[in-house]
Backbone as XML, in Angstrom:
<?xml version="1.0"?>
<chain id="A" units="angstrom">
  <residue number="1" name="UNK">
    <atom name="N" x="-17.517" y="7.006" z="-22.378"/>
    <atom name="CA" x="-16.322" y="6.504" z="-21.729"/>
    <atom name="C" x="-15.293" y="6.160" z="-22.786"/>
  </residue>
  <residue number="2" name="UNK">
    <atom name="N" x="-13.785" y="6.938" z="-22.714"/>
    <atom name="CA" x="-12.993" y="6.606" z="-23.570"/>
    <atom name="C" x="-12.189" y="5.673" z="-22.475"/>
  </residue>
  <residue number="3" name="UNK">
    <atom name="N" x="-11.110" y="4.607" z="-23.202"/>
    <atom name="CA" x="-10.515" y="3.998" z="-22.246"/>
    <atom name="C" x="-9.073" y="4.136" z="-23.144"/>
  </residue>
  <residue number="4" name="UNK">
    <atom name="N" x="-7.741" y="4.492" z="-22.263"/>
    <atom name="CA" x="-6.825" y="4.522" z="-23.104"/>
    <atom name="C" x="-5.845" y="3.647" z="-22.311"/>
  </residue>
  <residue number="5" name="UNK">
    <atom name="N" x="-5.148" y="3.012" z="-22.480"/>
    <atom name="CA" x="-4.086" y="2.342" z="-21.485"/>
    <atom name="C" x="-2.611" y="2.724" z="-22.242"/>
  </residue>
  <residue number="6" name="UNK">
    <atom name="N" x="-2.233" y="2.889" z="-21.021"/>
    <atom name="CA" x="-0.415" y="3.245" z="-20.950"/>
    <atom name="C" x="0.368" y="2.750" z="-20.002"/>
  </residue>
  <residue number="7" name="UNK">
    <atom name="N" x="1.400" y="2.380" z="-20.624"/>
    <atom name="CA" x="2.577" y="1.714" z="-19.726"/>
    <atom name="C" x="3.410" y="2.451" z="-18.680"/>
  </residue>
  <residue number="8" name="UNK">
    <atom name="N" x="3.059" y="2.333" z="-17.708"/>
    <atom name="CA" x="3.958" y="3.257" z="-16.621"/>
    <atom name="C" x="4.805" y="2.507" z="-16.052"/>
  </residue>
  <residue number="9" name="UNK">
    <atom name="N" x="6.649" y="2.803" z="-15.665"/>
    <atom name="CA" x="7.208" y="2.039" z="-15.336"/>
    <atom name="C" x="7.493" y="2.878" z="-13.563"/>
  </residue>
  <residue number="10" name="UNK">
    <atom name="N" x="6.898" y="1.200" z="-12.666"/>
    <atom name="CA" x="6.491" y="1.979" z="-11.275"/>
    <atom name="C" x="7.922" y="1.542" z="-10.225"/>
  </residue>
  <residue number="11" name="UNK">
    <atom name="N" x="9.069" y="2.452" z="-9.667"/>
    <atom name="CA" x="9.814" y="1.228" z="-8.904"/>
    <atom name="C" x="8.998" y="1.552" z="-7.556"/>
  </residue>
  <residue number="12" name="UNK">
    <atom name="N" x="8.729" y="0.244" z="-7.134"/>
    <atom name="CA" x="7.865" y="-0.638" z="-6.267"/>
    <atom name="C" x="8.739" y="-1.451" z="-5.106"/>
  </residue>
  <residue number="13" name="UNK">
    <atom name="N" x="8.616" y="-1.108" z="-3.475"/>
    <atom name="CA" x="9.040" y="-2.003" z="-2.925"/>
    <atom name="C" x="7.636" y="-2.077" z="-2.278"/>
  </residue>
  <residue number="14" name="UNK">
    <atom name="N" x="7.425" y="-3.861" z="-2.121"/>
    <atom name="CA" x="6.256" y="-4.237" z="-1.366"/>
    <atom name="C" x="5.464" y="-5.658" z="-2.157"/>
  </residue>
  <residue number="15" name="UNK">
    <atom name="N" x="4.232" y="-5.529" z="-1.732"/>
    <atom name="CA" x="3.886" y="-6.683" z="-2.585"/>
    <atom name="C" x="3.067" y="-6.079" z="-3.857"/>
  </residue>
  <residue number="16" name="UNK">
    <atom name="N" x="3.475" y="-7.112" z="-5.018"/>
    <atom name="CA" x="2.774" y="-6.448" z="-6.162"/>
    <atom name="C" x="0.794" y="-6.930" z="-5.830"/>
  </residue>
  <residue number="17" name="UNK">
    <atom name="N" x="0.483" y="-7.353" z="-4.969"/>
    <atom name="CA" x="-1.599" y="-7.151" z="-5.110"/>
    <atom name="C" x="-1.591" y="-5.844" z="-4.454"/>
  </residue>
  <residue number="18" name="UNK">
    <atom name="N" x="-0.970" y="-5.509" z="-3.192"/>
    <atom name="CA" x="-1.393" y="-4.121" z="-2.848"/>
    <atom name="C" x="-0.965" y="-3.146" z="-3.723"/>
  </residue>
  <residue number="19" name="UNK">
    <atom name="N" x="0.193" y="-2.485" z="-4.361"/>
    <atom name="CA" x="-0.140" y="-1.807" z="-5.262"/>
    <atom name="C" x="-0.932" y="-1.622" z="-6.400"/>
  </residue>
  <residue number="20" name="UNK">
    <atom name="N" x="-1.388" y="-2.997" z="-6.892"/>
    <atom name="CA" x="-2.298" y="-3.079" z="-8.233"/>
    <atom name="C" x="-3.597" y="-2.547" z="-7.625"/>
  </residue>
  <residue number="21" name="UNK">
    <atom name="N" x="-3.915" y="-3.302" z="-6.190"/>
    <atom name="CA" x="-5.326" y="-3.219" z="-5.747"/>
    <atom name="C" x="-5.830" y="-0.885" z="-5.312"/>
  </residue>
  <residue number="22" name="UNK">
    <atom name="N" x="-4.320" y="-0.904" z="-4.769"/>
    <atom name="CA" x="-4.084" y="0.609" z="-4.735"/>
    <atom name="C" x="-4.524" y="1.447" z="-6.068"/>
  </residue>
  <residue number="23" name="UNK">
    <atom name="N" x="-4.340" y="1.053" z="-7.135"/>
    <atom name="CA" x="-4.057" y="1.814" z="-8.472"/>
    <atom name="C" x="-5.148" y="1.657" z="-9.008"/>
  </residue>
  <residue number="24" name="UNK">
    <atom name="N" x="-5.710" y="0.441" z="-9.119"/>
    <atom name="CA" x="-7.318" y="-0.094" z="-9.513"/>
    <atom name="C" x="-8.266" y="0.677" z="-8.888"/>
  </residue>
  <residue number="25" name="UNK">
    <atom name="N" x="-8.162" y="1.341" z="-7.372"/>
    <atom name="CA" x="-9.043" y="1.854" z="-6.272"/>
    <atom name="C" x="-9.469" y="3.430" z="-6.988"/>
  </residue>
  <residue number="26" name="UNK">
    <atom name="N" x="-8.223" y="4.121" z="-8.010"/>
    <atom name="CA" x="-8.016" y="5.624" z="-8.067"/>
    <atom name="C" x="-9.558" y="6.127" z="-9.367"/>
  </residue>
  <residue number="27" name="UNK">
    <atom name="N" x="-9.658" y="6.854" z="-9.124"/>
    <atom name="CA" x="-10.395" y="7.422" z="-9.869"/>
    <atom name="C" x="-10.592" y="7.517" z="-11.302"/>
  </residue>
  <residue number="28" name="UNK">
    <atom name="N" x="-11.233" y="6.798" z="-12.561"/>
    <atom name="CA" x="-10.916" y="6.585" z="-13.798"/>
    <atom name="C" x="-10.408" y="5.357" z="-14.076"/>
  </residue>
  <residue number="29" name="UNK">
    <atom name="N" x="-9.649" y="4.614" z="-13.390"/>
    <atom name="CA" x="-8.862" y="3.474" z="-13.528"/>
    <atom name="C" x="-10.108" y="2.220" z="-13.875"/>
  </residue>
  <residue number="30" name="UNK">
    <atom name="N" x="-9.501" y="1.253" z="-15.188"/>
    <atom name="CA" x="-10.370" y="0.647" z="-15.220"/>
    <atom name="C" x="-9.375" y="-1.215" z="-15.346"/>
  </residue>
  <residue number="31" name="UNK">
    <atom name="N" x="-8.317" y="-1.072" z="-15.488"/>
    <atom name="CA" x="-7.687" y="-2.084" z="-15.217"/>
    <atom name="C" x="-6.287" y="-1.832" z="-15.116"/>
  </residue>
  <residue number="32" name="UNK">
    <atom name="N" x="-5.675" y="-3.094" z="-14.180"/>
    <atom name="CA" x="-4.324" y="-2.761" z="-13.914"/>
    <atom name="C" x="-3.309" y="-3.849" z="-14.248"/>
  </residue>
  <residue number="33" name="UNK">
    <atom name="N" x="-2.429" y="-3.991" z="-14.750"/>
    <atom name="CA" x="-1.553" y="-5.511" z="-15.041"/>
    <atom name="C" x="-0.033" y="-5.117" z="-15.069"/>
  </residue>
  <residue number="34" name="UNK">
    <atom name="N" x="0.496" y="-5.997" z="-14.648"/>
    <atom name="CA" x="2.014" y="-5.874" z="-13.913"/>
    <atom name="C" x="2.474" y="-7.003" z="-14.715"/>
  </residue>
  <residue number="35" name="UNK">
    <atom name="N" x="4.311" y="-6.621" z="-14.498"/>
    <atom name="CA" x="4.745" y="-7.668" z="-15.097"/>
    <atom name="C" x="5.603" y="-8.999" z="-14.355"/>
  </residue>
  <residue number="36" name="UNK">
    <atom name="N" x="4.759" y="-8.729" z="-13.118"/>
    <atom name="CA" x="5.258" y="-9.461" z="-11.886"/>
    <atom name="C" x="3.730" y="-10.257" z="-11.099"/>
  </residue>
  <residue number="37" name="UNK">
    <atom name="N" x="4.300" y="-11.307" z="-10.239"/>
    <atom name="CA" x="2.701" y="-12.099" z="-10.274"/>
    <atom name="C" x="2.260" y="-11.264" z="-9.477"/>
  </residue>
  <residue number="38" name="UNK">
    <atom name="N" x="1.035" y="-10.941" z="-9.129"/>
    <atom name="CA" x="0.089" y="-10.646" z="-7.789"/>
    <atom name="C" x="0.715" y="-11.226" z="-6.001"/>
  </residue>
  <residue number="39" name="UNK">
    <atom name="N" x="1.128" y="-12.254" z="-6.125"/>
    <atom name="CA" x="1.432" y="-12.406" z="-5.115"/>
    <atom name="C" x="3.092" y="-12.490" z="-4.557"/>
  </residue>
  <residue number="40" name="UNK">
    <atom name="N" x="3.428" y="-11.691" z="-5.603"/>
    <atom name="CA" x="4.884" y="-11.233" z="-5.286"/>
    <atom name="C" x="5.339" y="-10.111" z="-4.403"/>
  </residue>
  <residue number="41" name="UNK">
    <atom name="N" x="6.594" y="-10.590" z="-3.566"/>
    <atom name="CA" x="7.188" y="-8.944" z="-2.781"/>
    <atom name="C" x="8.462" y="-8.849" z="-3.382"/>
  </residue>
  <residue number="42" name="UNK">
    <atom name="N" x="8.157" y="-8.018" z="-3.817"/>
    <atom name="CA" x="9.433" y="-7.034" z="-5.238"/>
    <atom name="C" x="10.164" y="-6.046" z="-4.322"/>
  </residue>
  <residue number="43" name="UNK">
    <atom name="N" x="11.033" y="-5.094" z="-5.020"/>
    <atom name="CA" x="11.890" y="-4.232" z="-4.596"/>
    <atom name="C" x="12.445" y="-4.146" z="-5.900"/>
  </residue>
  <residue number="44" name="UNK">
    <atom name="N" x="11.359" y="-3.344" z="-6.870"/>
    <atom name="CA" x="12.487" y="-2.987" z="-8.237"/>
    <atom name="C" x="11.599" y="-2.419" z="-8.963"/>
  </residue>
  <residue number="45" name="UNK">
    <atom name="N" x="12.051" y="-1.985" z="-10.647"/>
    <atom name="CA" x="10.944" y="-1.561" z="-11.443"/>
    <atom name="C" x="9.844" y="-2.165" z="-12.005"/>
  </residue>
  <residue number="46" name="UNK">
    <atom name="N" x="8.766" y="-2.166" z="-11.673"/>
    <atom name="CA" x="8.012" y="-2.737" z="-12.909"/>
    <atom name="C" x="7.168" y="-1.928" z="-13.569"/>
  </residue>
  <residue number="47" name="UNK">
    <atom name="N" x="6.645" y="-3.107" z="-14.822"/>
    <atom name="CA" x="5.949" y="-2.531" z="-16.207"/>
    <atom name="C" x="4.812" y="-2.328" z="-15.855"/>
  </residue>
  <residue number="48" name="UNK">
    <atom name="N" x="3.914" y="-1.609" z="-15.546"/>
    <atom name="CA" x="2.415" y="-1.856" z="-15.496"/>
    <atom name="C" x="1.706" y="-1.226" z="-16.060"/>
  </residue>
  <residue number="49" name="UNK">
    <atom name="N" x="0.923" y="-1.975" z="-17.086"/>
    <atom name="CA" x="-0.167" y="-1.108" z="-18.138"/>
    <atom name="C" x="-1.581" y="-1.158" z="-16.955"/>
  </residue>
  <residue number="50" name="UNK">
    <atom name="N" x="-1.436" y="0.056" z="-16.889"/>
    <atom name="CA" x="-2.899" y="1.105" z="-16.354"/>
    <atom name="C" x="-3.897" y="1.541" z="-17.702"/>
  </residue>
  <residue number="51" name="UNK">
    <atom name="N" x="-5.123" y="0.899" z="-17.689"/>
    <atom name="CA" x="-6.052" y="1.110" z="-18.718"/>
    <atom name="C" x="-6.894" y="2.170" z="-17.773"/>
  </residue>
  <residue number="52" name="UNK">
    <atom name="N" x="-7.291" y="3.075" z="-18.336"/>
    <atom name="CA" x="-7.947" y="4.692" z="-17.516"/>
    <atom name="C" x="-8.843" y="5.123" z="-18.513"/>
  </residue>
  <residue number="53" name="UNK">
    <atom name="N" x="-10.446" y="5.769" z="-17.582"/>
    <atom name="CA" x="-11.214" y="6.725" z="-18.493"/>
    <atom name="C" x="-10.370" y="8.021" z="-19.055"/>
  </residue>
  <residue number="54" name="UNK">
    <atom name="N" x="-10.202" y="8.536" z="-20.366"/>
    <atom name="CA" x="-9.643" y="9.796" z="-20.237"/>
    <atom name="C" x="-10.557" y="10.812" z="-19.947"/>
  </residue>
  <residue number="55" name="UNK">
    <atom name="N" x="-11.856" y="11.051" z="-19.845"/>
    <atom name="CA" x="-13.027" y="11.526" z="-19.164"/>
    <atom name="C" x="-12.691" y="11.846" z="-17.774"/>
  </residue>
  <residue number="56" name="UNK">
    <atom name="N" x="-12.189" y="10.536" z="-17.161"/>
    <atom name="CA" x="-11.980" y="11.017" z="-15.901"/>
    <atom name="C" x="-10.826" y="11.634" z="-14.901"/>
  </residue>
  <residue number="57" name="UNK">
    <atom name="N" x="-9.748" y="11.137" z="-15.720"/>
    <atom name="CA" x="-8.544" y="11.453" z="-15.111"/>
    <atom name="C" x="-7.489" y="11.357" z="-16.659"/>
  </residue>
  <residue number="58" name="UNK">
    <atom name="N" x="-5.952" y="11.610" z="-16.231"/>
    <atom name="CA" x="-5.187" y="11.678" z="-17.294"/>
    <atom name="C" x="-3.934" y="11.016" z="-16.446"/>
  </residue>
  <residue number="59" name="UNK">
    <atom name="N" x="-2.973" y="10.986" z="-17.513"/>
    <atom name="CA" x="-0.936" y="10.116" z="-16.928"/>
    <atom name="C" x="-1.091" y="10.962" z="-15.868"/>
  </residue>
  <residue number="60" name="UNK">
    <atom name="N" x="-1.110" y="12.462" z="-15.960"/>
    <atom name="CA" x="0.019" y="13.431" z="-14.787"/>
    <atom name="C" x="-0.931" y="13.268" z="-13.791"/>
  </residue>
  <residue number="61" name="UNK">
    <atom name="N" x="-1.803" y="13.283" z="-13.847"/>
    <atom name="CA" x="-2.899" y="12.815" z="-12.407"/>
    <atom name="C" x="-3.036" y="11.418" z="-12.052"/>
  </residue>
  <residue number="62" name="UNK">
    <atom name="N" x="-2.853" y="10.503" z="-12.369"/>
    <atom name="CA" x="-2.215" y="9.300" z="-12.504"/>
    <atom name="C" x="-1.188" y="9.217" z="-11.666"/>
  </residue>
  <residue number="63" name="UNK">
    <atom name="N" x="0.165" y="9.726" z="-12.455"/>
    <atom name="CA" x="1.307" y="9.271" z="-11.784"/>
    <atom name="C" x="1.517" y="10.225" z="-10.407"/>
  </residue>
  <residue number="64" name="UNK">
    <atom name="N" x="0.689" y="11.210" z="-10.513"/>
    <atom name="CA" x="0.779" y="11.867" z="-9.237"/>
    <atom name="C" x="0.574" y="11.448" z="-8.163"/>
  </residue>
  <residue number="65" name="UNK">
    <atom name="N" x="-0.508" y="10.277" z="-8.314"/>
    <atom name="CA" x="-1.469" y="9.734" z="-7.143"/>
    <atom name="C" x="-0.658" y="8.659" z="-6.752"/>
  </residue>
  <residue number="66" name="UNK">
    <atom name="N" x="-0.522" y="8.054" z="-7.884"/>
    <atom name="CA" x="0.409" y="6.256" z="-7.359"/>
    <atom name="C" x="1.842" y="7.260" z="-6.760"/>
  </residue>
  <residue number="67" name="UNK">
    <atom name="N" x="2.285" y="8.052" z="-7.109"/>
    <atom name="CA" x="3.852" y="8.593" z="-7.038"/>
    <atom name="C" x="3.633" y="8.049" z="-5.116"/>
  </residue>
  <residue number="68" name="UNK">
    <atom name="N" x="2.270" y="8.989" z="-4.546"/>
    <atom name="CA" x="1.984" y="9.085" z="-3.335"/>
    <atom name="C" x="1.835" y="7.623" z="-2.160"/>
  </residue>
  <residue number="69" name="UNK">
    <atom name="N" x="1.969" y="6.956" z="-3.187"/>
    <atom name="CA" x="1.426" y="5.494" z="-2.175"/>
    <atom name="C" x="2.546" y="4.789" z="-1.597"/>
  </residue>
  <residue number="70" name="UNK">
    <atom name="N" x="2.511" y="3.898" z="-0.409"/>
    <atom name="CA" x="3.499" y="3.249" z="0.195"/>
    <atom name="C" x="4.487" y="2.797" z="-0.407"/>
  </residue>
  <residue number="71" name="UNK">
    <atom name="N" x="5.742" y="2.581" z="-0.404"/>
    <atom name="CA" x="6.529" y="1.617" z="-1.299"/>
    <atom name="C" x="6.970" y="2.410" z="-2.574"/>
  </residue>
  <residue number="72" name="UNK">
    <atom name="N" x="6.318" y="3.506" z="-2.694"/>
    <atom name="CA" x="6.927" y="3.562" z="-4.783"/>
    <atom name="C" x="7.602" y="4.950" z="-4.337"/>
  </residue>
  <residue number="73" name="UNK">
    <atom name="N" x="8.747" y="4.493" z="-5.355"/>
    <atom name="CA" x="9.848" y="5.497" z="-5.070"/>
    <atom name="C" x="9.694" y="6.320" z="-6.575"/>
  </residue>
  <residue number="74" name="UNK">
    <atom name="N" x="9.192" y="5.741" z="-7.466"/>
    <atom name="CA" x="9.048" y="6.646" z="-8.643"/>
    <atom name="C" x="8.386" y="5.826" z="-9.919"/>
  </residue>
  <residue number="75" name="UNK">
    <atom name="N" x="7.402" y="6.967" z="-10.869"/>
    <atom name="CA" x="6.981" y="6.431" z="-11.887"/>
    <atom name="C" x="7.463" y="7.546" z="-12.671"/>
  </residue>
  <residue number="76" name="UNK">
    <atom name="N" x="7.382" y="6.436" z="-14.154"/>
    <atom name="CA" x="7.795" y="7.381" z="-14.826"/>
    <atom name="C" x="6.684" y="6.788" z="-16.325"/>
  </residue>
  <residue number="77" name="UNK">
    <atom name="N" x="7.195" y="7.260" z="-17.445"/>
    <atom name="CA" x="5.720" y="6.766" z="-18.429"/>
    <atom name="C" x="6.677" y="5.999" z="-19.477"/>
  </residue>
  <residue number="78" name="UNK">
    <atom name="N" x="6.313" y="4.665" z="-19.689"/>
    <atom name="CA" x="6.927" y="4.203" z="-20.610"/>
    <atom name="C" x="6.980" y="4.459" z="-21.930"/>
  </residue>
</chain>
């Protein structure tokens, strides 16, 4: 297991636990941290370092998946 973490900047409308808990759920993902609390409802960009197996997945499969989820209008890689 390699673990690499990268900063993806996600804009997010909704609350920041369901997207973290969303992103934590994906395949490879081994931790998730925002730069907004957990129990916040945002409507903007945030920072979030995604720590990931590179074994299991990579960024472009990554940002492909979160791109797909409720609320996010776009990631991009910091």
């Amino acid at each position: 297991m390699t673990d690499y973490t990268e900063l993806f900047k996600i804009t997010y409308s909704g609350t920041v636990r369901d997207l973290t808990t969303q992103i934590a759920g994906l395949t490879g993902v081994t931790n998730v941290s925002t730069s907004a609390g957990s129990s916040q409802t945002v409507d903007e960009t945030l920072a979030c370092d995604i720590s990931y197996d590179t074994y299991e997945t990579d960024r472009e499969e990554l940002s492909a998946q979160i791109e797909t989820m409720d609320g996010v209008t776009e990631v991009v890689f910091g």
